[in-house]
C-alpha positions in Angstrom: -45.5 -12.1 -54.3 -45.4 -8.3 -54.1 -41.8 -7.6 -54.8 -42.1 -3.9 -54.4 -43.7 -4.2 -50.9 -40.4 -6.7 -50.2 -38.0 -4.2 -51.3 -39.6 -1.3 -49.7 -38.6 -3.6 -46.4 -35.7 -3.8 -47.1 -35.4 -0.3 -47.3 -36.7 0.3 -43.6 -34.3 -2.2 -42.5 -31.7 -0.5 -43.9 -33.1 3.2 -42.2 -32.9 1.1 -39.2 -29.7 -0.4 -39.7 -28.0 2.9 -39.9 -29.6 3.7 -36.9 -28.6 0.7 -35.0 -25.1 1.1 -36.1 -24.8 5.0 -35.5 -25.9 4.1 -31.6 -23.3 1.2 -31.5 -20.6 3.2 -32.8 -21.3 5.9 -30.1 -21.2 3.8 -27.7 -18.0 2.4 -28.3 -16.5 5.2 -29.3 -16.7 6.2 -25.4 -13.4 7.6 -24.0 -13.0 4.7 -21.9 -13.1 2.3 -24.4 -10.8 4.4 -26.8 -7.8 2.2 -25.7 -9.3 -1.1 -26.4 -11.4 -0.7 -29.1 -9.3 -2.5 -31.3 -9.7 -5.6 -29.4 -11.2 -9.0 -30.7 -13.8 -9.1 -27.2 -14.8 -5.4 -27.7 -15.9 -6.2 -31.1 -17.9 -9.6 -30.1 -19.4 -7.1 -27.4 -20.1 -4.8 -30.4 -20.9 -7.4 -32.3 -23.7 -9.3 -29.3 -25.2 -6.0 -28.6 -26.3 -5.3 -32.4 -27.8 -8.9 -32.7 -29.6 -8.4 -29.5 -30.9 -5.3 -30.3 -31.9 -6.1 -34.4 -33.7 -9.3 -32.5 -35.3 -7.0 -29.6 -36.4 -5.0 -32.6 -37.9 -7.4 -35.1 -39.6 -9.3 -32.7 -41.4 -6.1 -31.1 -41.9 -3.7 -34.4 -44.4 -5.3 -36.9 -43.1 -3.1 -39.0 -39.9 -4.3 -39.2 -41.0 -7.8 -40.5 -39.3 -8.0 -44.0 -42.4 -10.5 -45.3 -45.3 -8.2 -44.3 -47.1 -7.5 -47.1 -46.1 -9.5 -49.8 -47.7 -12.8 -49.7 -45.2 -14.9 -47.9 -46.4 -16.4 -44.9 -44.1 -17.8 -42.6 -44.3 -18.1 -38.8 -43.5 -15.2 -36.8 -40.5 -16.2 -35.1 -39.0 -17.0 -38.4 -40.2 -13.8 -39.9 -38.7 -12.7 -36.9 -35.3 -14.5 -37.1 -35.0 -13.8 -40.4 -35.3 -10.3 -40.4 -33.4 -9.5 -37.4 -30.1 -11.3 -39.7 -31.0 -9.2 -42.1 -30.9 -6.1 -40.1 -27.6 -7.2 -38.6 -26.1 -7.8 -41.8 -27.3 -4.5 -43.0 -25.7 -2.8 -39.9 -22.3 -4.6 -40.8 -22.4 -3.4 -44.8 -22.7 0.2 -42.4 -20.2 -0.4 -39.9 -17.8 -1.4 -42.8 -18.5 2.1 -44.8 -18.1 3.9 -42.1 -15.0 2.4 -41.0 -13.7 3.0 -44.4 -14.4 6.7 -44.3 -12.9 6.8 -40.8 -9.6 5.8 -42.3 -9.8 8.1 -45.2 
């Protein structure tokens, strides 16, 4: 196994998570949805919308496959399903910095 190759993945992921996030937070941080972004259904909408687009992602980027490269075959949907968790995990270790510099 290439390890470096793995964690150099991982780092794209994490590029991409910020990314991901970044777009989510603008676009609930719309002035209509300033009043109910608080709510538990705003954040599953938030939350839906980041898994859809780390899985739209994964499954159409090559490089965004965290076991390219290193010697670890598996098939590509699992690759895929795999990576896209790990992109959405990434983008919630974001969304949780970001909502602790928001509140000082």
């Amino acid at each position: 196994m290439k390890f470096d190759i793995l964690i150099q993945n991982v780092f794209i992921l994490f590029v991409i998570a910020i990314i991901i996030e970044s777009c989510a937070m603008a676009l609930f941080s719309l002035t209509a949805l300033k009043d109910i972004s608080e709510n538990r259904p705003v954040q599953v909408a938030r939350d839906t919308f980041v898994v859809i687009l780390a899985l739209l992602l994964c499954y159409k980027v090559e490089l965004l496959s965290l076991f390219t490269g290193t010697g670890i075959h598996l098939h590509k949907y699992l690759d895929t399903a795999i990576s896209a968790l790990m992109l959405v995990g990434l983008a919630n270790v974001v969304n949780g910095f970001f909502g602790k510099m928001r509140r000082g």
